[in-house]
C-alpha positions, 0 to 999 in steps of 0.5 A: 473556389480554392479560396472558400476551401482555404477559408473553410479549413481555416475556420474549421482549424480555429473552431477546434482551438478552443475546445483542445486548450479547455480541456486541459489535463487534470491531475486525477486525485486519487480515492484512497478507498480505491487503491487500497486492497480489500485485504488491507483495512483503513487502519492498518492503510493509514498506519502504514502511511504514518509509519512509513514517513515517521520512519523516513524522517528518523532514518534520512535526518534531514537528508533530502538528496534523491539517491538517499531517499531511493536508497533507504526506500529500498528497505521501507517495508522491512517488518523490523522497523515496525514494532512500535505501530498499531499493528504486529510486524508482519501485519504491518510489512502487508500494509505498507506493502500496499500503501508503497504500491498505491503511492510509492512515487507520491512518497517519493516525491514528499521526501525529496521535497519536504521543506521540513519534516514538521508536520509531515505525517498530517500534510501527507497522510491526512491532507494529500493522499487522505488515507487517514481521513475518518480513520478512528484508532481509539478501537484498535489495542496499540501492538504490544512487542512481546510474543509468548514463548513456552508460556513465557514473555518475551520481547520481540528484538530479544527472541529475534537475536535468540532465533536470528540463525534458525528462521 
C-alpha cells in the first residue's frame, strides 16, 4: 500500500513538471500609451525620449561606465538642457519627468550598454520603448527660444543670465 502511495506522488510530481517549465516568464513589453499620463501627449512623450538619449550621448561623449551615467541622469530633466526641442523648456521638464518615470531603468540600461550612439534615438525611441511609433511632428511649430519681455525679443539663455538672481 505504501507503494502505490509512493508511485501515485511520484507521478503527481512529474505530471506538474511540464506545466511549471511552460509556462516560463515572459518579459511583458510595455504599451507606451499606458504609462504615458494623459497630461503628457505622444508628442511631447516622444519628444522627451529624443531628447533625453540626444542629450546623453552629447553630454557622456562615449562614456559608458554605470557611475557616469548615473551621475548625469541625476540632472537628465534639468529644463535648461531643453531649449532646442519642440516643446518650451518647462513643458519639456513635465515630459521627460514622465517619460524617466516610465522607463528610467530602461534608459539606463541603453546608456550603459550602447554599442555606439549611431542610431540610438530610432532603436530606442521608435523600435524598443516605441513611444515615437505614429507620433507625426509636421503639425507641431519647432519651440523657438525667444520670450517677449516689455514687448521686446529676447533670447532665453540671455534673459536667464539678466534674471539669474531674481527667480
Amino acid at each position: 500500500m505504501k507503494f502505490i502511495y509512493k508511485l501515485l506522488l511520484i507521478l503527481i510530481i512529474f505530471s506538474y513538471i511540464p506545466f511549471i517549465f511552460s509556462k516560463k516568464r515572459k518579459k511583458k513589453e510595455k504599451n507606451p500609451n499606458d504609462l504615458r499620463p494623459t497630461s503628457v501627449s505622444k508628442e511631447l512623450f516622444c519628444d522627451a525620449c529624443q531628447a533625453i538619449i540626444q542629450e546623453a550621448i552629447k553630454r557622456l561623449r562615449g562614456l559608458k561606465k554605470e557611475s557616469d551615467v548615473l551621475n548625469y541622469l541625476t540632472k537628465v530633466c534639468d529644463p535648461e538642457r531643453y531649449n532646442i526641442y519642440h516643446f518650451p523648456p518647462p513643458q519639456m521638464r513635465e515630459g521627460c519627468e514622465a517619460f524617466y518615470g516610465a522607463y528610467g531603468d530602461e534608459v539606463e540600461k541603453v546608456l550603459i550598454n550602447r554599442d555606439d550612439d549611431v542610431d540610438l534615438v530610432k532603436k530606442f525611441c521608435y523600435e524598443e520603448t516605441k513611444v515615437c511609433e505614429g507620433v507625426d511632428f509636421k503639425n507641431l511649430n519647432m519651440f523657438d527660444d525667444t520670450i517677449t519681455v516689455d514687448g521686446e525679443p529676447m533670447k532665453m539663455d540671455e534673459f536667464n543670465k539678466k534674471n539669474k538672481g531674481d527667480l
